[in-house]
C-alpha positions in Angstrom: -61.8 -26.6 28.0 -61.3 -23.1 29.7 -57.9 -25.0 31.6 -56.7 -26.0 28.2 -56.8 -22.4 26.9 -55.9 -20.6 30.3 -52.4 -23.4 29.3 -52.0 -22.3 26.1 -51.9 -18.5 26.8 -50.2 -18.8 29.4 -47.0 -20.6 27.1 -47.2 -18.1 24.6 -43.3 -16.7 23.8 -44.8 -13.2 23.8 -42.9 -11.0 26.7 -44.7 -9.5 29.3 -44.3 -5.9 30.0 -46.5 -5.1 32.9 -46.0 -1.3 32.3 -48.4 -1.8 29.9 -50.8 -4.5 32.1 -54.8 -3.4 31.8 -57.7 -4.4 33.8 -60.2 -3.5 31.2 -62.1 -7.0 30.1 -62.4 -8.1 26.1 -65.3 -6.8 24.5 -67.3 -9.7 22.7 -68.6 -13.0 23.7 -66.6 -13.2 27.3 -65.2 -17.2 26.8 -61.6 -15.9 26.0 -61.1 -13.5 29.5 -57.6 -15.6 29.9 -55.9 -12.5 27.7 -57.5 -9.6 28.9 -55.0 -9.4 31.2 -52.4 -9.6 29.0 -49.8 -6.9 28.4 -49.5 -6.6 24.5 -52.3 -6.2 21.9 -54.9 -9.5 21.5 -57.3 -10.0 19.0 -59.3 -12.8 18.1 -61.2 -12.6 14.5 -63.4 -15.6 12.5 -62.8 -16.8 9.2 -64.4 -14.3 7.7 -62.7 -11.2 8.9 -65.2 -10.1 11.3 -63.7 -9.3 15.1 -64.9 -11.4 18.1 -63.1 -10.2 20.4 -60.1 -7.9 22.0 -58.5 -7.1 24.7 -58.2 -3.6 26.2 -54.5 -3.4 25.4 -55.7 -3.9 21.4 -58.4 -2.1 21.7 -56.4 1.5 22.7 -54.3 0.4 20.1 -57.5 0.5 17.6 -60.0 2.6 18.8 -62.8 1.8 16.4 -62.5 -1.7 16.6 -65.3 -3.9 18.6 -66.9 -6.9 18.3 -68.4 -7.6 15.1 -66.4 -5.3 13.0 -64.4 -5.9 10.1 -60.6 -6.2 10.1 -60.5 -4.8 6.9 -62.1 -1.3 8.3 -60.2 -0.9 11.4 -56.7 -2.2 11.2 -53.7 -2.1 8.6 -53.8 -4.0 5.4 -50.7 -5.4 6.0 -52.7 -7.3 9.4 -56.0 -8.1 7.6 -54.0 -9.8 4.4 -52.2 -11.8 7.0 -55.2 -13.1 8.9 -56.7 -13.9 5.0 -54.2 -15.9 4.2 -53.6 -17.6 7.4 -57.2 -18.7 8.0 -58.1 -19.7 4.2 -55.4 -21.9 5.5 -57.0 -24.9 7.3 -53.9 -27.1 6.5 -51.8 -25.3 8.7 -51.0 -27.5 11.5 -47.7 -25.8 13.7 -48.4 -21.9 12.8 -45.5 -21.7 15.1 -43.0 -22.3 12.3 -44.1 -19.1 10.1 -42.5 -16.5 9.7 -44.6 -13.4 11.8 -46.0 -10.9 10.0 -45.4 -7.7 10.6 -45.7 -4.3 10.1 -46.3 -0.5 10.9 -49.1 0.8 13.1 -49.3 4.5 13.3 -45.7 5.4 14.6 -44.8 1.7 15.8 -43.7 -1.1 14.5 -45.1 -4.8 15.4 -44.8 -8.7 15.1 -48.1 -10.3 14.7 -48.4 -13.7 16.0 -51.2 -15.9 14.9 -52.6 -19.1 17.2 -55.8 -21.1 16.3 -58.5 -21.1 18.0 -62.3 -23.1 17.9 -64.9 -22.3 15.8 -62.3 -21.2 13.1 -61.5 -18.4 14.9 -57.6 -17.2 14.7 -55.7 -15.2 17.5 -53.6 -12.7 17.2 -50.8 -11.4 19.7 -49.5 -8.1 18.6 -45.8 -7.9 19.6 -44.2 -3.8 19.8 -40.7 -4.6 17.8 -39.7 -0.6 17.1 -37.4 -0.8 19.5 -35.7 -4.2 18.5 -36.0 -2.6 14.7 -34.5 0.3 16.0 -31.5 -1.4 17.2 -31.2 -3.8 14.9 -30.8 -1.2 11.9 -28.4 0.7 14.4 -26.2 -2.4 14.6 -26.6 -3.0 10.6 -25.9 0.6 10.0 -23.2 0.2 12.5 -21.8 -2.8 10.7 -22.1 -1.3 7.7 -20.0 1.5 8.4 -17.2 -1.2 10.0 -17.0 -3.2 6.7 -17.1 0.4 4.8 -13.8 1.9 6.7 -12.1 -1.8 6.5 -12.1 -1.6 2.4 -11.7 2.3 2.8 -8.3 1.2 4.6 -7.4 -1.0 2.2 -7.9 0.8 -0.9 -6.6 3.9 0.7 -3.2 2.0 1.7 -3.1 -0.1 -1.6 -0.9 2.7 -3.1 1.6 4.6 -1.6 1.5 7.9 -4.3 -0.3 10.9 -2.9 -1.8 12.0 -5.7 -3.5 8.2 -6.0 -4.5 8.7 -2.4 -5.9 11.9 -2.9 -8.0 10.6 -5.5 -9.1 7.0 -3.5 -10.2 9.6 -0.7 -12.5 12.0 -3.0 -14.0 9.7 -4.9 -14.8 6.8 -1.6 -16.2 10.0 0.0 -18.5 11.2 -2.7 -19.9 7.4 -3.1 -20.8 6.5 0.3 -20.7 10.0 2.2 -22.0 12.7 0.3 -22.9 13.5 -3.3 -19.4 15.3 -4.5 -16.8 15.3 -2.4 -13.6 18.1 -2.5 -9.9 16.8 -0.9 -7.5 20.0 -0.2 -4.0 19.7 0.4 -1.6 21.7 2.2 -0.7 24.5 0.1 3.1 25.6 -0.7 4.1 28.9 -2.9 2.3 27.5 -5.8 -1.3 27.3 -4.4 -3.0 23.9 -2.5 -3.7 20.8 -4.4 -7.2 19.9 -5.5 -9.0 17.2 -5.8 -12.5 16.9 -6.4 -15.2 13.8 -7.0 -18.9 14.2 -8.3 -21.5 12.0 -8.7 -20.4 10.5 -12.0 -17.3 9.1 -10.3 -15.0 11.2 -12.2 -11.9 12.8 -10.0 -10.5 16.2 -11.3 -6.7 17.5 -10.4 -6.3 21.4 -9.9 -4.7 24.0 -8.2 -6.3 26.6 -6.0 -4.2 29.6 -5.7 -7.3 31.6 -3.6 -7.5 32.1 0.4 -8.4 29.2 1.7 -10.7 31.0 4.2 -13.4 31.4 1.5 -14.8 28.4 2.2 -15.7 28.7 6.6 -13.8 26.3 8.5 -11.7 25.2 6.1 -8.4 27.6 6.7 -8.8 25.7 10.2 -9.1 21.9 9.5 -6.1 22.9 7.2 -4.4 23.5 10.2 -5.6 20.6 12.0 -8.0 22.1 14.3 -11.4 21.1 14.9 -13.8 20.9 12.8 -16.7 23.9 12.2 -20.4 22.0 12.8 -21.8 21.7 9.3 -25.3 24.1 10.5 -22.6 26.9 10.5 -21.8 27.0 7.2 -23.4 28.3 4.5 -23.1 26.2 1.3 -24.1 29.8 -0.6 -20.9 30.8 0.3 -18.8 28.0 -1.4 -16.4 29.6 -4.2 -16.8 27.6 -7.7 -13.8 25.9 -7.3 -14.8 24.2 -4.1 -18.2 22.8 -6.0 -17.8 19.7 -8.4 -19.2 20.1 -11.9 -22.4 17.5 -12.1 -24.4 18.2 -9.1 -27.9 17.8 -9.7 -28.7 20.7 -7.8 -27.5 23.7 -5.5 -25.6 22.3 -2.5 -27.7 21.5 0.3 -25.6 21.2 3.5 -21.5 20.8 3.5 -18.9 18.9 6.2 -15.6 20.5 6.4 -13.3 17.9 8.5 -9.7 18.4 8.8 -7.4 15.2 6.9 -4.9 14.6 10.1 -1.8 13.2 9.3 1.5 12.0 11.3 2.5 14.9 13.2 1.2 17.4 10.8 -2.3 17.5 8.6 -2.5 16.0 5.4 -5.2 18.2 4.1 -8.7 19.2 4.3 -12.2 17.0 3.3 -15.1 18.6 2.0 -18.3 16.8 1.6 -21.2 18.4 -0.1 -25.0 17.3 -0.2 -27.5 18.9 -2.7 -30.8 20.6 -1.5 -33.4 17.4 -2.5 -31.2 15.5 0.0 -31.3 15.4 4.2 -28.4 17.6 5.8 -25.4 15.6 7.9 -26.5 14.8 11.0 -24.6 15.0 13.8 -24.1 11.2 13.5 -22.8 11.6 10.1 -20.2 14.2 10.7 -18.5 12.0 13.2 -18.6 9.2 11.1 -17.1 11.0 8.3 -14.4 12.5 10.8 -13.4 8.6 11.7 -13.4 8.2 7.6 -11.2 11.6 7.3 -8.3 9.8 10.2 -7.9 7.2 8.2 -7.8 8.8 4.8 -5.5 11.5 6.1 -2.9 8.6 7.7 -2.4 7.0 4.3 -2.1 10.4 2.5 0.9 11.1 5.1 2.1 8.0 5.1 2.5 7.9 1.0 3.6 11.5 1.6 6.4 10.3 4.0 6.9 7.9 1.5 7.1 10.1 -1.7 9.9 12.4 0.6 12.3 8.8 1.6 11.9 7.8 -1.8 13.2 11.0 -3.0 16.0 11.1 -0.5 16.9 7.2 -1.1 17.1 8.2 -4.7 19.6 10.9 -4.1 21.4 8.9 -2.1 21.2 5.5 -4.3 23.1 8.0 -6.8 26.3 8.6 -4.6 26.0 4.9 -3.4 25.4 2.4 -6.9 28.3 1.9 -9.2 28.7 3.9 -11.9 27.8 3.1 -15.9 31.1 1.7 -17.1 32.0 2.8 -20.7 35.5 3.1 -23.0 37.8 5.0 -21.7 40.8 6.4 -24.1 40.9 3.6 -26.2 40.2 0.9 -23.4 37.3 -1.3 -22.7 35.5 -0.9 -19.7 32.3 -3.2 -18.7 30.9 -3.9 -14.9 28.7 -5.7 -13.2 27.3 -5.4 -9.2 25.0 -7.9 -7.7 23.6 -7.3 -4.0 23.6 -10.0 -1.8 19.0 -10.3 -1.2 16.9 -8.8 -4.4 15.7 -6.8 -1.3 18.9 -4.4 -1.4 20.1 -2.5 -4.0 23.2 -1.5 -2.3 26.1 -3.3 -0.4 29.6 -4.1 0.6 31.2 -4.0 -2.6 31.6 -1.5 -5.0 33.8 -0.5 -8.3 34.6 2.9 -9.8 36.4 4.6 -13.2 38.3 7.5 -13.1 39.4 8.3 -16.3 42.6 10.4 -17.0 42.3 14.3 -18.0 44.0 12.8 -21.6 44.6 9.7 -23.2 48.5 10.2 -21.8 47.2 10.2 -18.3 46.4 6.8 -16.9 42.8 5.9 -15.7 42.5 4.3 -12.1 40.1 1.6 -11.8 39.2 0.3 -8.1 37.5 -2.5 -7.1 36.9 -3.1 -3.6 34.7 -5.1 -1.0 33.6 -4.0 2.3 32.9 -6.1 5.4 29.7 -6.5 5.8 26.3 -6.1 3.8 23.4 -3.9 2.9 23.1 -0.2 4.1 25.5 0.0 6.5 28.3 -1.5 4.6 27.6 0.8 1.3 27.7 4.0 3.7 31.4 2.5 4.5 31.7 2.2 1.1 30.9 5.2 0.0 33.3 6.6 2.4 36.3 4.9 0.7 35.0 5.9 -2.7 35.2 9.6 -1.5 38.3 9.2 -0.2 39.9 8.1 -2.7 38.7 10.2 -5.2 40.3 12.6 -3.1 43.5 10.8 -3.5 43.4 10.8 -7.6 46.7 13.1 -8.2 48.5 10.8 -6.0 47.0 8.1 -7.6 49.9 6.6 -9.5 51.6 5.7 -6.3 48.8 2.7 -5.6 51.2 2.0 -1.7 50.7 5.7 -1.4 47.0 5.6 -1.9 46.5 2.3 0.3 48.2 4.0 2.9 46.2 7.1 3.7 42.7 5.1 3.1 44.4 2.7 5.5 44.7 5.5 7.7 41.5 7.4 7.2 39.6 3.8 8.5 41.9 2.8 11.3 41.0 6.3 12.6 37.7 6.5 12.1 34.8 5.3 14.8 33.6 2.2 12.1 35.7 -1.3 13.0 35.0 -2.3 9.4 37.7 -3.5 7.0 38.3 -3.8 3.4 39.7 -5.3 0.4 40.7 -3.0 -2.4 42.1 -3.8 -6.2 43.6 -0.6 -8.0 44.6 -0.9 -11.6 46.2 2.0 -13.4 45.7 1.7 -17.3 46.7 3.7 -20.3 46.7 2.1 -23.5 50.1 3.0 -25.8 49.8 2.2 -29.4 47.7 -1.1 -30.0 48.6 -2.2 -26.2 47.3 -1.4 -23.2 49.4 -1.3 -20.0 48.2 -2.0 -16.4 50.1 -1.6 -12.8 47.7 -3.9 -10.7 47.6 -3.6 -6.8 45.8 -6.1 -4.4 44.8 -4.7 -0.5 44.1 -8.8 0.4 41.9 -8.8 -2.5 41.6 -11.9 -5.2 44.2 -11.1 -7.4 42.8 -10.1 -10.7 42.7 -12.5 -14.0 44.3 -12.6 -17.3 42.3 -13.6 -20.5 44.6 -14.0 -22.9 44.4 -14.5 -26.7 44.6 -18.3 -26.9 42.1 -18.9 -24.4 45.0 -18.8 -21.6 44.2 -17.6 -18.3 46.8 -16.2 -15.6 46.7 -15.0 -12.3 48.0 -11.5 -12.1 51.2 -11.6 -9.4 49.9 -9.3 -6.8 48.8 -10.0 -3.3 48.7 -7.2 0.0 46.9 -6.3 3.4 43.3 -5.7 3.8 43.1 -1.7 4.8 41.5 -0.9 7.9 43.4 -3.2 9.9 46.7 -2.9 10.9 48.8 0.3 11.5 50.8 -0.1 8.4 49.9 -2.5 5.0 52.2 -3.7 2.6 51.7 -4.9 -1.5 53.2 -5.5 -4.3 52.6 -4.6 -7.7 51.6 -6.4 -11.1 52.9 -4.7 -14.2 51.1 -6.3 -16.9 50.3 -5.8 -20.9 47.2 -6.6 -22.7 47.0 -7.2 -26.5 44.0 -6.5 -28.7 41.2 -9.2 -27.8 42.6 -9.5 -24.3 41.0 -9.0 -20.9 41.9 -8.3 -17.4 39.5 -9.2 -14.8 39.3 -7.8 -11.2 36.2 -9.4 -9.3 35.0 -9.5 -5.4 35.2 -12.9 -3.8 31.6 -13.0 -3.8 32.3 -14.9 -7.0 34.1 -17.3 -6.5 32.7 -18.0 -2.9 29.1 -18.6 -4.5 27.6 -22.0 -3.3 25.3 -23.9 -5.1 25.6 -26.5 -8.1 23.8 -29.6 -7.8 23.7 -30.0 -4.1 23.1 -26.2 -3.2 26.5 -26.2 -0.8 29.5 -26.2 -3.4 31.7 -23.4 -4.0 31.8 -21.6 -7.9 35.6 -21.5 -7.2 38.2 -19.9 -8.9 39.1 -22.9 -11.3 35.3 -22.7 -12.6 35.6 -18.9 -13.0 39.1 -20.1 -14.6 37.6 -22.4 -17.1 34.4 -20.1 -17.7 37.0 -17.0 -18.6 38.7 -19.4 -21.2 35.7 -19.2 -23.3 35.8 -15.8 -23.3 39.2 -14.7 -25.5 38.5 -12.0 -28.2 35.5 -11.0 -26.2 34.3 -7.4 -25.7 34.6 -6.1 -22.1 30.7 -6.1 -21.7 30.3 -10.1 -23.3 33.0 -11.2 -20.2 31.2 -9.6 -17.9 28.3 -10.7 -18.6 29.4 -14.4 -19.4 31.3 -14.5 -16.0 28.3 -13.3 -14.0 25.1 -15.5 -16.3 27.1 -18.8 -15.0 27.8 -17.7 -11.3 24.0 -17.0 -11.2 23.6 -20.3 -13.1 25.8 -22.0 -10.3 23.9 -20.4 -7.4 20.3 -20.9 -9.0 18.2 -20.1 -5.8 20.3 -19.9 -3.1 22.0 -17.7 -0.7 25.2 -15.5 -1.6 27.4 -12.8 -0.5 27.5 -8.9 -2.4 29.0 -9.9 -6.3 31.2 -7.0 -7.9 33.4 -7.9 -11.6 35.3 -5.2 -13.8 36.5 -6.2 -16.7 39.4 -4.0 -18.8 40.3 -5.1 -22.4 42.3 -3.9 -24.9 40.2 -3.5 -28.1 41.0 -5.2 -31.6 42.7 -3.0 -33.8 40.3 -2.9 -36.6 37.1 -3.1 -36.0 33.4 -2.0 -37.9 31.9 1.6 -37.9 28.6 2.1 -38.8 28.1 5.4 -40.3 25.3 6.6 -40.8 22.9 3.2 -41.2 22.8 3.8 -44.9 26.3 3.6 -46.6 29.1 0.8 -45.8 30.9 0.6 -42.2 34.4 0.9 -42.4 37.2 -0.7 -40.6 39.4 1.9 -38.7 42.1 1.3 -36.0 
């Protein structure tokens, strides 16, 4: 019997730790000496709660424990319940399989381990776990902290407007780092940006015009410099606007970490605790600095963002067609479609430059660059300038092709182009047209009767050759008809029912037919709703149309939405 339970101490899955080894003997009855050796707490109790025995490791552990005591008097309730409810427990045959209880004993923290034992007595191996707790919350805490900055990142970088991330970064901060929290952003002539969180989640915009050295540390982090330890600030000190309304009490302890951006700081970070709650520790403030890098990247990266956007948009100005409109009597519509839904910009381009007076002819150019997206509109814009340079010599159109001609062939860009010009004036209920191609498609006719011809005008592409020749089309619209100058981004679309076949010019041809009496704008957008029709899904070059027609010459005035239109020529 004593080999058999010499065995079965000796395969408990208790550790040994012989730092802690004793050579003090149980107390009790003396059968059980196989644990007194052993180097974590033993006890050994009956059914009824009373102790039998323990060995010297337990019995430091409990000082007024010995044999014939009750468990209840001398160790926690959380150890006595336990041993209640395991020995009322006859039943339980593999007391291997539950779950340990466990528990705190004065600063400690332990695993107690029950085995059976004759008589109805129960053992119980006491196993120190603070430690293994103690790591265990670290690496919880730790993961914690992981999964908190991976949403932070995400909901920071979900937006790219400062003023959004300003807000994302107060009001994250004030839920899981502090009770309020205060986000300060570089200040300009009209004061620095404020942002403020309190506890009831709402986020309040202001301006703080004051010296940003009222608040210690903060002038610093501002600058990007490290930050002050929170112990060295005085949260007495704060000025009002640096304290969110809502606090439940006067602030406690405050963090001041600089909001470092790319290549410059983004701002400041204030976190504020109230009095009833612990200050930062020193684990704390560098977890809140990590938080503060990644806040203070997306705030500079929708700031970056905001300052391209702004530049793109000045630039998209110079670079997108103009708003066609009548012009002295004439129709004008357009139309521009950039090769991916990705640009907005491209190779091809149109403008209207309308004369000083209705006796001064307007120039219309249409042209297409080589080439697509950015670096083809720059070239375009290029062309456009140049030739609105050109506009007094304007109604020479081989004049005109010739200097632009020049201005590429000399320039450092080997791109080429095709140009249309069309000079128009309208004289009495017709309007006249001189219609140039630079290796353009030459433009079409829509004619009264459905008719459509092909303007006689063909040239050299510009950019080239040393010299370019073209000829000419002097032409004549009546009222309801249409001339139509278009890129050959048109009629090169592919797609129809096997995604590979050209629109061609006789389908633009046929689809123009339907178009005779039609306003400028209802061509246009006829001639473009089937090209898109054609190409459906697939891939297509930069798609530029202008259409000119000559008005009807009566047509309905609204006056003033009350009283009757009337017709006028």
């Amino acid at each position: 019997m004593r080999q058999r339970r010499e065995r079965a101490a000796d395969a408990s899955p208790l550790p040994v730790d012989t730092s802690r080894r004793s050579s003090a003997a149980p107390r009790g009855n003396g059968h059980s000496a196989a644990w007194g050796d052993a180097p974590c707490p033993v006890m050994v109790a009956d059914g009824r709660g009373r102790l039998v025995e323990l060995n010297a490791v337990a019995a430091s552990l409990f000082p007024g424990a010995e044999h014939g005591s009750s468990l209840r008097d001398v160790v926690p309730t959380w150890l006595f319940e336990a041993h209640d409810r395991f020995a009322s427990d006859p039943a339980e045959q593999h007391p291997g399989d539950r779950t340990p209880a466990s528990g705190p004993i004065g600063e400690r923290s332990f695993e107690a381990h029950p085995a059976r034992s004759g008589h109805g007595q129960v053992v119980w191996w006491l196993v120190d776990d603070t430690d293994r707790r103690a790591a265990e919350e670290a690496l919880r805490s730790e993961r914690e902290r992981t999964a908190f900055l991976a949403r932070a990142s995400t909901t920071l970088l979900a937006s790219m407007h400062v003023e959004t991330c300003m807000e994302a970064t107060a009001r994250l901060a004030a839920e899981h780092l502090a009770d309020a929290a205060v986000t300060v952003a570089p200040g300009g002539g009209r004061g620095h940006p404020v942002t403020s969180c309190g506890p009831s989640g709402e986020v309040m915009h202001t301006t703080v015009r004051g010296n940003p050295e009222e608040v210690p540390g903060l002038a610093e982090a501002l600058r990007g410099f490290p930050p002050v330890p929170s112990r060295r600030i005085d949260p007495g000190a704060l000025p009002d606007w640096a304290v969110p309304e809502g606090l439940a009490g006067p602030v406690g302890s405050v963090v001041v970490s600089p909001l470092p951006g790319h290549g410059v700081p983004a701002g400041a970070l204030i976190l504020l605790r109230t009095e009833d709650r612990r200050t930062f520790s020193e684990n704390e403030e560098v977890f809140a600095r990590l938080f503060a890098a990644r806040a203070g990247a997306a705030i500079s990266a929708a700031r970056m963002y905001a300052d391209l956007t702004a530049i793109t948009a000045t630039l998209m100005r110079e670079l997108l067609p103009p708003r066609l409109r009548g012009v002295h009597g004439v129709e004008f519509a357009g139309a521009y479609r950039p090769y991916s839904q990705d640009e907005r910009v491209g190779g091809d381009f149109y403008d209207v430059h309308p004369g000083a007076t209705g006796e001064e002819e307007t120039l219309v150019v249409l042209g297409d660059v080589c080439g697509k997206g950015l670096e083809a509109a720059v070239l375009t814009g290029k062309i456009r300038n140049t030739l609105q340079a050109l506009l007094p010599l304007a109604a020479d159109h081989q004049s005109v092709l010739g200097l632009v001609n020049g201005a590429l062939i000399n320039s450092h860009d080997t791109r080429f182009a095709t140009l249309a010009l069309a000079s128009v004036i309208r004289r009495g209920g017709t309007v006249r047209l001189r219609v140039t191609s630079a290796g353009h498609p030459a433009p079409l006719l829509v004619r009264a009767d459905g008719r459509v011809e092909e303007a006689d005008t063909r040239g050299t592409m510009v950019g080239v050759f040393p010299e370019i020749t073209s000829t000419t089309a002097h032409l004549e619209l009546a009222p309801g008809e249409t001339c139509l100058l278009f890129t050959d981004g048109i009629i090169e679309a592919r797609g129809g029912p096997w995604g590979d076949e050209l629109f061609g010019a006789d389908r633009l041809k046929a689809a123009l037919a339907e178009c005779a009496g039609m306003p400028a704008e209802a061509v246009v957008e006829h001639a473009q709703m089937l090209t898109e029709q054609w190409i459906g899904g697939g891939h297509h070059d930069d798609m530029a149309v202008v259409a000119v027609t000559a008005p009807h010459h009566a047509h309905l005035t609204a006056v003033d939405g009350r009283t009757r239109g009337r017709y006028t020529a």
